[in-house]
C-alpha positions as CSV (number, residue, x, y, z in Angstrom):
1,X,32.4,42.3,-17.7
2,X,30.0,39.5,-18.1
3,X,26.9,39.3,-15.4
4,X,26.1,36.4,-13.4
5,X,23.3,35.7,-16.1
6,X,25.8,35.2,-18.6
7,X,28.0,33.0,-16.1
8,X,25.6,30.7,-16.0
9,X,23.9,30.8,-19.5
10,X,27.8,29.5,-20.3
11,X,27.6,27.2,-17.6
12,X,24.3,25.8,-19.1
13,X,25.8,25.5,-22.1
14,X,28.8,23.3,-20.6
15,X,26.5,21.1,-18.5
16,X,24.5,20.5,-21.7
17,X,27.4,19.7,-23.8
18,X,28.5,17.5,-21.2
19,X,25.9,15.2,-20.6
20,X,24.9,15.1,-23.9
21,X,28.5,13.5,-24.8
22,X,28.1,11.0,-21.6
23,X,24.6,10.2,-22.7
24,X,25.4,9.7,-26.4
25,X,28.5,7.8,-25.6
26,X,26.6,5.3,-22.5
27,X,29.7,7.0,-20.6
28,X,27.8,6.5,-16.9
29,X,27.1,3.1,-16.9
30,X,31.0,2.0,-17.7
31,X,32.3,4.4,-15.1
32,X,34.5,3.1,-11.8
33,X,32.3,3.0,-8.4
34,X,35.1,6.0,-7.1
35,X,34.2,7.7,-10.8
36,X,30.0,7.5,-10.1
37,X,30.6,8.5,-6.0
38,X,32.4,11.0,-7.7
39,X,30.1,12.2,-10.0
40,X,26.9,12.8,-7.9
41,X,29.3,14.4,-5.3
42,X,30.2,17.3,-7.8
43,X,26.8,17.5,-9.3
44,X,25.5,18.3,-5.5
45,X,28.0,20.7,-4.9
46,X,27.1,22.6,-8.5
47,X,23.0,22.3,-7.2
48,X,23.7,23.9,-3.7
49,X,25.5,26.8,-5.5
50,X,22.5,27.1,-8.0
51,X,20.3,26.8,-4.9
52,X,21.7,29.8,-3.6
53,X,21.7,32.0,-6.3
54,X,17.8,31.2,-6.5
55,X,17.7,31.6,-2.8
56,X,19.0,35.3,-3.5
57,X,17.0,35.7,-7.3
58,X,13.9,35.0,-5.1
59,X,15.0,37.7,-2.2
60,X,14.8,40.5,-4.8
61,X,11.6,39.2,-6.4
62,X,10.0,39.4,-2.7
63,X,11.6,42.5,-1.9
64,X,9.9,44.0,-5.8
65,X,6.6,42.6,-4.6
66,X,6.1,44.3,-1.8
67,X,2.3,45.8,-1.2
68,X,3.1,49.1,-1.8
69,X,5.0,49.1,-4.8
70,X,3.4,49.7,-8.1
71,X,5.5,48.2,-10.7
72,X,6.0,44.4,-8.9
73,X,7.9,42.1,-11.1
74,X,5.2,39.9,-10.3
75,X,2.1,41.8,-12.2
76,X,4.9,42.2,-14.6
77,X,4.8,38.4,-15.4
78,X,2.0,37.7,-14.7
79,X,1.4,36.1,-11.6
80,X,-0.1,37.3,-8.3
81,X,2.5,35.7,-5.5
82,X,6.2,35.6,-5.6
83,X,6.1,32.0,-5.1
84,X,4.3,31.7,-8.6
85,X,6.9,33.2,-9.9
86,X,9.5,31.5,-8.6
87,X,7.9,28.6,-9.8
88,X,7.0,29.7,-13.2
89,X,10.6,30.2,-13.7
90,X,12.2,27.2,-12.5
91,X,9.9,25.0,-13.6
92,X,9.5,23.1,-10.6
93,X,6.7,21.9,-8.2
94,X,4.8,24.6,-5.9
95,X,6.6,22.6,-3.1
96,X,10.0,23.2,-4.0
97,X,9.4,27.0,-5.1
98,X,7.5,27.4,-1.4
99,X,10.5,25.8,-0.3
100,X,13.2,28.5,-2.3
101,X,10.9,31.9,-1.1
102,X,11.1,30.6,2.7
103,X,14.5,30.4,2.7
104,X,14.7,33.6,0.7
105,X,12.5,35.0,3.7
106,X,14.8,34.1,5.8
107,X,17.7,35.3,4.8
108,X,16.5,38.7,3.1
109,X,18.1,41.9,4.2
110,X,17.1,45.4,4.5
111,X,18.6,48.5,3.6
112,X,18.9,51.1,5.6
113,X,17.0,53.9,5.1
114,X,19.6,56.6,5.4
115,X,23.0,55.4,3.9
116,X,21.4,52.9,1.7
117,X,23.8,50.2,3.0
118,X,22.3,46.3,3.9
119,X,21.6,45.9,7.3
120,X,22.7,42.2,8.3
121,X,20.5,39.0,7.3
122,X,18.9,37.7,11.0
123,X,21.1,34.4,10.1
124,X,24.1,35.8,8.2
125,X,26.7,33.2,9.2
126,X,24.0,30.4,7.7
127,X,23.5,32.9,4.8
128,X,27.2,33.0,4.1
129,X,27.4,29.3,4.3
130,X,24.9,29.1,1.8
131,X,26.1,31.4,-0.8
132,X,29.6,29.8,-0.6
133,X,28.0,26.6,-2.2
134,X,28.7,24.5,2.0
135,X,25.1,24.0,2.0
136,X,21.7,24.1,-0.1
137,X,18.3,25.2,0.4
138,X,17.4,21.5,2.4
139,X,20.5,22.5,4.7
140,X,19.8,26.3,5.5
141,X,15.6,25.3,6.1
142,X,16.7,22.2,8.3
143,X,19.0,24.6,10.3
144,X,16.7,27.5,10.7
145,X,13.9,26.0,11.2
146,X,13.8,24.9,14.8
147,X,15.1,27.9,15.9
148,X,12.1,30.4,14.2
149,X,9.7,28.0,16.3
150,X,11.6,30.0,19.6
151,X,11.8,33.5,17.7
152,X,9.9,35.1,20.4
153,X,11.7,33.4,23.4
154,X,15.3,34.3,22.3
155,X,17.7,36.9,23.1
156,X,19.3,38.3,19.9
157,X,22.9,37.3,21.1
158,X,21.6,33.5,21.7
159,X,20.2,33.6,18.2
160,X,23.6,34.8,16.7
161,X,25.2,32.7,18.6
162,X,23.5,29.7,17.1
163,X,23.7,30.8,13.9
164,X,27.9,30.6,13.9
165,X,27.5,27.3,15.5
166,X,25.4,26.0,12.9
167,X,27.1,27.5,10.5
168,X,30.7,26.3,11.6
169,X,29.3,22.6,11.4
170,X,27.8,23.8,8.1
171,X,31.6,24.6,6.7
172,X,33.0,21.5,8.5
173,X,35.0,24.4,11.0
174,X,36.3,23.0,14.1
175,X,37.2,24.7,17.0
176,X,38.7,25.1,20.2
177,X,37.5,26.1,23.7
178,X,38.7,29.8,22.5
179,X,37.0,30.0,19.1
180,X,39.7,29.9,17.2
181,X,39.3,27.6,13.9
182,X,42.2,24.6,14.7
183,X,40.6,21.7,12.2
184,X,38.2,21.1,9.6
185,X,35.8,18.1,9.6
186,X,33.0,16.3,7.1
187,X,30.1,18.9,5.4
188,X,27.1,17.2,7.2
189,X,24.1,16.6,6.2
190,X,20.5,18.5,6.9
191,X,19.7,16.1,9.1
192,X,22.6,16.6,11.4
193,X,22.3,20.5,10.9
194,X,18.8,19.9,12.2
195,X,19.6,17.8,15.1
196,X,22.4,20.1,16.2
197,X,19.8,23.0,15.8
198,X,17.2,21.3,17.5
199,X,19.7,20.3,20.8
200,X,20.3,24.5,20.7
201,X,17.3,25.3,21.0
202,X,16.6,22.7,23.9
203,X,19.1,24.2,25.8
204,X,18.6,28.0,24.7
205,X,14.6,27.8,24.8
206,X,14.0,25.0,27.6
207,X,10.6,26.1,28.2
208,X,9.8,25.9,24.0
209,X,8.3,22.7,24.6
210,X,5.4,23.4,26.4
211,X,3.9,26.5,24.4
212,X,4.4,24.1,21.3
213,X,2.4,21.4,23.0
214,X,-0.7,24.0,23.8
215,X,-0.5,25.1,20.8
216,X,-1.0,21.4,19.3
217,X,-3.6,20.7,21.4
218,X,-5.4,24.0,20.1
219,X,-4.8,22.6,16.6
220,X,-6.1,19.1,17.3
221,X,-8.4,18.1,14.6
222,X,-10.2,15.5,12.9
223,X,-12.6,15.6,10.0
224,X,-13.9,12.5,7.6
225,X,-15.7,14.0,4.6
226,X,-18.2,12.8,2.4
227,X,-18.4,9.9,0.1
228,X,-16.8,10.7,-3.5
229,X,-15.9,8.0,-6.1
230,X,-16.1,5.1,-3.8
231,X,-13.8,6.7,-1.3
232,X,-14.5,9.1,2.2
233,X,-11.5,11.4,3.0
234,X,-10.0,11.9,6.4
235,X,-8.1,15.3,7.2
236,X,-6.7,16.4,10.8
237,X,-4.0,17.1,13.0
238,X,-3.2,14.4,15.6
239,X,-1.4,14.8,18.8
240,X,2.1,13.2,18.4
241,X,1.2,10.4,21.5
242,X,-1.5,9.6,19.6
243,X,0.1,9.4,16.2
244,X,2.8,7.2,17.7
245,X,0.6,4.8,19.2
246,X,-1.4,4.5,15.9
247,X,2.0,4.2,14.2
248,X,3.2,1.4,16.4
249,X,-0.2,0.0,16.2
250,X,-0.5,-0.1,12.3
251,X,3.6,-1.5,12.8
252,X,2.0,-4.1,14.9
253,X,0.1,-5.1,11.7
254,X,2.0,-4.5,8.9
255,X,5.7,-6.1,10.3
256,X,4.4,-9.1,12.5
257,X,7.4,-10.4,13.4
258,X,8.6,-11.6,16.8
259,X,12.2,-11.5,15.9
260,X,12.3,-7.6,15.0
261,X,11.2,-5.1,12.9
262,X,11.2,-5.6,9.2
263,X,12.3,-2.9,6.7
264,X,9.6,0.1,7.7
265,X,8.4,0.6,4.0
266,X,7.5,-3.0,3.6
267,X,4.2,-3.3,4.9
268,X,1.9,-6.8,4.7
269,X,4.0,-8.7,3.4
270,X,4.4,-12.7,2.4
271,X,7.5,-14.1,4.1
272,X,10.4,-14.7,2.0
273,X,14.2,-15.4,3.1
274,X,17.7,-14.7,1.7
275,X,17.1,-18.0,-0.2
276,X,13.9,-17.8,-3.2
277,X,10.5,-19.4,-1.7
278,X,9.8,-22.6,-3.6
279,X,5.9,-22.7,-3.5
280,X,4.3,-26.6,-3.6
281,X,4.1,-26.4,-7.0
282,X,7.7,-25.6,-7.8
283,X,6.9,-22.4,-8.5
284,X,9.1,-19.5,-7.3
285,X,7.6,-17.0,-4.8
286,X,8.4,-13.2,-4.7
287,X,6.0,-11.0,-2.7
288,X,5.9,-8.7,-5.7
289,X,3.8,-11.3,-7.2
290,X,1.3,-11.6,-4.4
291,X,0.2,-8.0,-2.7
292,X,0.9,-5.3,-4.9
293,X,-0.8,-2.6,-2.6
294,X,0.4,0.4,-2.4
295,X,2.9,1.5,1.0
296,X,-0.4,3.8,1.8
297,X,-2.9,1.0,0.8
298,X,-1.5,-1.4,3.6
299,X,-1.7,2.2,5.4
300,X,-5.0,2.2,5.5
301,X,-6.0,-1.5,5.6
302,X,-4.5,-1.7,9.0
303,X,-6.1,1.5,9.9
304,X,-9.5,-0.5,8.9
305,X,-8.0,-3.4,11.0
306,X,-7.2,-1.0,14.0
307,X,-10.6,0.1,14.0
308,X,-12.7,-3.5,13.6
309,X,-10.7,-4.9,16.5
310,X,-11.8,-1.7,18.6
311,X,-15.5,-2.4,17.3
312,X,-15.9,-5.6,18.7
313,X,-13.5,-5.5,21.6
314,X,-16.5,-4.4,24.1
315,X,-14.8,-2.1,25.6
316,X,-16.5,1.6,24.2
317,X,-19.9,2.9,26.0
318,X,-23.1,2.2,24.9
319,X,-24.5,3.8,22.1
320,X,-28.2,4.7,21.6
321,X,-28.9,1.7,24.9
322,X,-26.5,-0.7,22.4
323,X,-22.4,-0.9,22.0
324,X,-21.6,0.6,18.6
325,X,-23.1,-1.3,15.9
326,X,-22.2,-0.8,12.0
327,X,-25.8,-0.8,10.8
328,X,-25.7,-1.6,6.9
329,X,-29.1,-2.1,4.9
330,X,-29.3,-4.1,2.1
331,X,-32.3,-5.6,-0.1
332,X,-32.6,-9.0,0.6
333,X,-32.5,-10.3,-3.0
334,X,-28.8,-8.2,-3.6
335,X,-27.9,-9.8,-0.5
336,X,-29.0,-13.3,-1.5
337,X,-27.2,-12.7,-4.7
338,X,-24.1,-10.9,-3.5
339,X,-25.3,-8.1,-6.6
340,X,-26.5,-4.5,-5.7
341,X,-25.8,-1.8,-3.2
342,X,-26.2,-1.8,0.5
343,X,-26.4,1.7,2.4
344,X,-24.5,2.6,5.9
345,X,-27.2,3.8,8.3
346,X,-25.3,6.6,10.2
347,X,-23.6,8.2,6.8
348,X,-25.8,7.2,3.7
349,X,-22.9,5.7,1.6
350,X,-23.3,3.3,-0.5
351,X,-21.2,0.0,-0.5
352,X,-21.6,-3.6,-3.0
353,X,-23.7,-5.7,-1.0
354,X,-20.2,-8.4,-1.0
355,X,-18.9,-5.8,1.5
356,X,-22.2,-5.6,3.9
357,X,-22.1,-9.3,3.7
358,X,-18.3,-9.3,5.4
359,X,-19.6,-6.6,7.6
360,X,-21.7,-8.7,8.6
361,X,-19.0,-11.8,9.4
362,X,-17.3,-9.2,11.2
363,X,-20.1,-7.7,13.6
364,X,-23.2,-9.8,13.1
365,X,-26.8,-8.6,11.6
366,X,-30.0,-7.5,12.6
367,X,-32.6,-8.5,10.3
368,X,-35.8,-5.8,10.0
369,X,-38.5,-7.0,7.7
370,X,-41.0,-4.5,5.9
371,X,-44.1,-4.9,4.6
372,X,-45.2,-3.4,1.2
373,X,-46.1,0.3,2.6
374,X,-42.9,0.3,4.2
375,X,-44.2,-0.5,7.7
376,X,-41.9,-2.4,9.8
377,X,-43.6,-5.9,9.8
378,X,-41.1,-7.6,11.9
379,X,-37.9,-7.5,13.5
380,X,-35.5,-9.8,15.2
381,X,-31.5,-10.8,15.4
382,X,-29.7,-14.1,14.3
383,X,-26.2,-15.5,16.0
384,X,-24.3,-14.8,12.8
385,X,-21.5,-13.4,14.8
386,X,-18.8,-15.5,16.2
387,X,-18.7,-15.2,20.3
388,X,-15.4,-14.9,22.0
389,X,-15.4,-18.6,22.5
390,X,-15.4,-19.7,19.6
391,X,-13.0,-17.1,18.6
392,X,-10.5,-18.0,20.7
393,X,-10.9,-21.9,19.4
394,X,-10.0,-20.0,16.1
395,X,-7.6,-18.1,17.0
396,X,-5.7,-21.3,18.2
397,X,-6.4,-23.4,15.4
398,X,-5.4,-20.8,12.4
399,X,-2.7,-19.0,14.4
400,X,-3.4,-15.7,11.9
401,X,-5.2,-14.8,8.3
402,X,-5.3,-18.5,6.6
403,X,-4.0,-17.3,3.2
404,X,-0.6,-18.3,3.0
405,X,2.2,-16.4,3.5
406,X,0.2,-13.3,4.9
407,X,1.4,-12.4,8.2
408,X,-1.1,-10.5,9.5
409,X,-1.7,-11.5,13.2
410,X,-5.0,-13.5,14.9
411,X,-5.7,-10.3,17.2
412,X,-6.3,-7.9,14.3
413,X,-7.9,-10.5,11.8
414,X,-11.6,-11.5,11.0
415,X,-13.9,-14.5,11.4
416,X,-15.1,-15.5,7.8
417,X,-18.3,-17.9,7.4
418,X,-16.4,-20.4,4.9
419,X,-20.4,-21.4,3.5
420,X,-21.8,-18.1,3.5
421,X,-24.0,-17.3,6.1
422,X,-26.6,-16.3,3.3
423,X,-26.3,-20.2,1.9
424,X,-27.3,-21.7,5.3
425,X,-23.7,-21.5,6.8
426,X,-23.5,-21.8,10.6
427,X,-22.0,-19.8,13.0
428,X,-19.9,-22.6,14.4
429,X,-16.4,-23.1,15.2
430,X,-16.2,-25.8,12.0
431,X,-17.4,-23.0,9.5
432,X,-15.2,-20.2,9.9
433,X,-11.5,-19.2,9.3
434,X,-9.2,-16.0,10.5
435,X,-8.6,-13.5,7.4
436,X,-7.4,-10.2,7.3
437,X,-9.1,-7.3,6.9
438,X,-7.7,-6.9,3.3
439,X,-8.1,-11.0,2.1
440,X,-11.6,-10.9,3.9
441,X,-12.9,-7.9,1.1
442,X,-11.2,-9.8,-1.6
443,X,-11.7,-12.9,-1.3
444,X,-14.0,-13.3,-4.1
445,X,-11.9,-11.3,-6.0
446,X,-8.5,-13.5,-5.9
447,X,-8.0,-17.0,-6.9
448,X,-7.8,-18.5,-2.9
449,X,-10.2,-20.7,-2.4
450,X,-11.1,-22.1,1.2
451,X,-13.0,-24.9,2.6
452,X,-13.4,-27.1,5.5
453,X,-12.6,-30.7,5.4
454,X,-14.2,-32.7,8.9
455,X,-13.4,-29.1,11.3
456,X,-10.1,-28.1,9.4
457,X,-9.5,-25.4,6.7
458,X,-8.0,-26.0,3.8
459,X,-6.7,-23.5,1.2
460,X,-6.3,-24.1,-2.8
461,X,-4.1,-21.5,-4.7
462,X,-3.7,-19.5,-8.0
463,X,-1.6,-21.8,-10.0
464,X,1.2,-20.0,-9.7
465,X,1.3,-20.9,-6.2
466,X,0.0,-24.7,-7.2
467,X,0.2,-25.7,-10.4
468,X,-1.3,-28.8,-9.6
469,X,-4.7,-26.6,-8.1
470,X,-4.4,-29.0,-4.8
471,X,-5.7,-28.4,-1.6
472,X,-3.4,-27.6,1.6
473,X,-3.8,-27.5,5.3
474,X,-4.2,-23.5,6.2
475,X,-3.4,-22.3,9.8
476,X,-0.6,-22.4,12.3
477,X,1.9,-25.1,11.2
478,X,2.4,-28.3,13.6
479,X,5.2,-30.6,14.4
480,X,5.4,-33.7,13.0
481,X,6.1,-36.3,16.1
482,X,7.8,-38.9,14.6
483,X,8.3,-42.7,15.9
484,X,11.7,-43.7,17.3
485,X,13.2,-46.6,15.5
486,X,13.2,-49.8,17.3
């Protein structure tokens, strides 16, 4: 009788005939929309089955690994952890192997010592799903899951109980108020398994919630590392209140809109509409063309935002007898020339002498002079930073970040000195312009050019956006009041 191994060697064999006809023949592309639903429906049910039987390879391989056997499979391959092997073997990511062994965990069983027999899996209804192919290794973890957080604050029976509950929405089973199976509904997916699981455990562990929430407050964390390749990392666990108010604050950013959310993965984005934008130079606008950040680049430029507009709101205590102040140093020939590197006081990293220079727009400068011993020979402030005065004049002028098309907000954006202040620029109301966090960096970088014409900004474009290279009005857009005919 042929072994499972040879089962699916044939089955490989099948699959690989298969596909290799469809692929030689350009078969998926002409297939009927009922032909392609089809299709990925049967290949899903064909992976949950080979999910399982990994599910249950994996059980054996962490069962022959145990500490105190001498021949474990692994050392026999060659690897030191059963998830190693699992991955070796499958060829897939240390994620998705983790993912195969926890489940494998979790539905292991044990024989008994005496008649040799298996004692029961600790979810055997949700290990039966599995192994008939209802559900896959996503399904069984999403189930599961929720209710291992509560382990130690359930009775067995409640656990079991579970378990055929989960597992009867696994199967599609329906029943009525006497158990008894009268219907059969939809497979669902993880998701609902987990919400299902998740309401169980609410009602079977009601006080779960609190030991959870000490236990993330013990956990709390937040580290920034040191500078490497231009770049500082940030690692930590945040509370979830406070990672859903800096969620709905970097929201706040990156979908400004005050007709409802855009699409969540969007980010900073340039406004377009169901019909193409046609730019003033004919040209046809996609925002493809214009940001091409990544979803966690706009991430963290409105993480830099978040953190600027908390810098200068005033509101944090005093810091060494001063509010916080960014303290950047900086040569003053690099700084006259925009070339070098500037150094941040409080860490010692290094930054272009461009980006002390917006730093600077952003939170004013103090200017310390030193003689040639390196004794200080002088020390004083200037009024490079704009006061709340003239910020608000702003603010009500340019509506948001001048650049057109970005639609990042006036509360989270910048004051720029449009004439450096380096060139003799002044600090007045008729010299600077909102810009982003991100525009302000890379201004120099881009083709946007600003300037000022008698108090107003106006912006000149990449000639994709102008072919003509004119200049435009930037800021919040006005009616036009027009004259009644006579």
């Amino acid at each position: 009788m042929n072994s499972i191994v040879d089962h699916l060697e044939d089955l490989d064999r099948s699959l690989a005939g298969a596909g290799r006809d469809a692929f030689d023949r350009d078969e998926i592309p002409g297939l009927a929309d009922a032909e392609i639903a089809a299709l990925l429906e049967a290949s899903g049910r064909i992976q949950k089955r080979i999910e399982a039987l990994q599910v249950e390879a994996s059980v054996q391989v962490l069962e022959r690994s145990a500490p105190m056997r001498d021949d474990k499979i692994t050392a026999k391959y060659g690897w030191d952890r059963p998830v190693d092997l699992v991955r070796a073997l499958t060829r897939t990511e240390t994620r998705d192997a983790n993912r195969v062994v926890k489940a494998a965990r979790l539905t292991s069983r044990i024989r008994g010592m005496s008649s040799g027999e298996f004692v029961p899996a600790r979810y055997p209804e949700l290990r039966a799903a599995m192994l008939s192919g209802a559900i896959g290794t996503a399904g069984l973890l999403a189930a599961i899951e929720p209710l291992e957080q509560s382990r130690d604050r359930m009775f067995d029976e409640d656990r079991l109980e579970a378990d055929r509950q989960l597992a009867d929405l696994a199967l599609g089973v329906i029943r009525d108020h006497e158990g008894r199976a009268v219907d059969s509904g939809p497979q669902p997916a993880p998701e609902d398994l987990r919400i299902l699981s998740c309401v169980l455990v609410a009602y079977l562990d009601p006080d779960g919630a609190e030991p959870s929430d000490s236990a993330g407050a013990r956990a709390r964390s937040l580290t920034i590392g040191r500078e490497r390749d231009g770049s500082v990392p940030i690692r930590g666990n945040l509370l979830p209140e406070v990672a859903g108010q800096l969620q709905l604050l970097q929201d706040s950013i990156l979908n400004p809109r005050v007709d409802g959310p855009d699409d969540p993965t969007a980010g900073v984005r340039f406004e377009d509409s169901a019909d193409d934008v046609v730019t003033p130079g004919g040209y046809v606008l996609t925002s493809a063309e214009i940001d091409r950040r990544t979803r966690t680049q706009k991430l963290h430029d409105a993480f830099a935002m978040i953190v600027n507009a908390a810098a200068r709101s005033g509101e944090f205590s005093d810091l060494g007898g001063a509010a916080p102040t960014l303290v950047v140093t900086v040569r003053a020939e690099d700084y006259a020339s925009g070339a070098g590197w500037a150094t941040i006081l409080n860490t010692g990293d290094r930054i272009p002498s461009r980006v002390a220079a917006q730093t600077g727009c952003a939170g004013g400068i103090q200017r310390v002079m030193f003689d040639e011993n390196g004794r200080i020979a002088a020390l004083g402030t200037s009024a490079r930073i704009f006061n709340a005065l003239q910020r608000r004049a702003i603010t009500l002028r340019d509506g948001g970040c001048v650049i057109p098309g970005c639609t990042v907000p006036a509360s989270w954006c910048e004051i720029h000195h449009v004439t450096e202040y380096a060139d003799g620029g002044p600090t007045h109301t008729d010299n600077g312009v909102l810009l982003c966090w991100w525009h302000h960096r890379n201004l120099h970088l881009s083709e946007w050019r600003i300037r000022m014409n008698r108090g107003v900004p106006e912006i000149r474009g990449p000639a994709w956006w102008d072919s003509k290279q004119r200049w435009h009005p930037a800021g919040a857009p006005r009616p036009r009041i027009r004259e009644r005919a006579g």
